[in-house]
N, C-alpha and C positions, 0 to 999 in steps of 0.2 A: 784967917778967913779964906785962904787960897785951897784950902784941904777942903772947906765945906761946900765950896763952887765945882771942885776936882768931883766930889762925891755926888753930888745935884748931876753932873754934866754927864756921868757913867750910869745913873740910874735914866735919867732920859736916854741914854743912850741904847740901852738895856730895851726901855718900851719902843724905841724908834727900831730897833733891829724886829726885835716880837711882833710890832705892826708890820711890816714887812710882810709875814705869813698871814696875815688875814687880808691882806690889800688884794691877792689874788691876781697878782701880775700890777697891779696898776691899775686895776678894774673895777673896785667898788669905790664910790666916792669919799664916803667917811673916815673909811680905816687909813684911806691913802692921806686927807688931808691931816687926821691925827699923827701918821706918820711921819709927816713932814712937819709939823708942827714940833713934835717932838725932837727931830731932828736938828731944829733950828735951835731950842733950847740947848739942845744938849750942844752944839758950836758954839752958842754965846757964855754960859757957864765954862766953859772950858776958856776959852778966849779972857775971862775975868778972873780964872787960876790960874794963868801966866801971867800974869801983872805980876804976883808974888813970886810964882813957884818956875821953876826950870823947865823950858818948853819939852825936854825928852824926859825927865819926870813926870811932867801933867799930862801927857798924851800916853805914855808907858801904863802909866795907873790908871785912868782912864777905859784905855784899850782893854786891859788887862781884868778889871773889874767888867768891862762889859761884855766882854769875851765871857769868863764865867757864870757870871749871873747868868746871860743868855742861853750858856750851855744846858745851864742848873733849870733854867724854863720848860727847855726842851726836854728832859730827861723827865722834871714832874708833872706835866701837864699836855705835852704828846707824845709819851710811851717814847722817846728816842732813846735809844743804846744808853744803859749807864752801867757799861763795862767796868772791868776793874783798872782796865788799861785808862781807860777815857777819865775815872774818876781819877786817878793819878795823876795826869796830867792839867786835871782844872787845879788839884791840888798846888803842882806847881808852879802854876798860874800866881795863885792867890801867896805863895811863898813869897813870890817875885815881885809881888806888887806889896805886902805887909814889909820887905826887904828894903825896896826903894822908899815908902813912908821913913822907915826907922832910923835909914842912913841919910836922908835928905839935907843939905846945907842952905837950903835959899827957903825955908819957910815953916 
């Protein structure tokens, strides 16, 4: 169960960075409380993947999923660089996080 709270917490986390760019600084009311909303989910799902799972595993994967995803937003949906360089390294990203799933010992 600590993998499906892990995966819940990096996808809100994913929309809480993504809000971020529509908030407009902090300036429009909606996108900022969705923001933060989402924010807050994605702290408590993660906070209920460490009950099971390795606190530098759950935050590792986590991070790591939401790093790429986010990147992966940016590159389909507002024209940001999707170099070969850049796509290499969400690559790695994602190596790194499928790595620590695979080898994990606490769940």
């Amino acid at each position: 169960m600590g993998w499906i709270y892990l995966l819940g917490s990096a996808l809100f986390e994913i929309a809480w960075a993504v809000g971020i760019k529509q908030t407009d600084g902090f300036t429009r009311l909606w996108p900022t409380v969705y923001t933060f909303v989402a924010g807050f989910v994605s702290f408590v799902l993660l906070a209920q993947a460490t009950r099971t799972l390795p606190i530098g595993t759950s935050y590792a994967v986590c991070a790591g999923i939401a790093t790429a995803g986010t990147a992966a937003f940016g590159i389909l949906w507002w024209n940001e660089s999707g170099s070969g360089i850049r796509l290499a390294c969400i690559v790695l990203i994602i190596v790194g996080v499928v790595g620590l799933r695979l080898y994990d010992q606490g769940g």
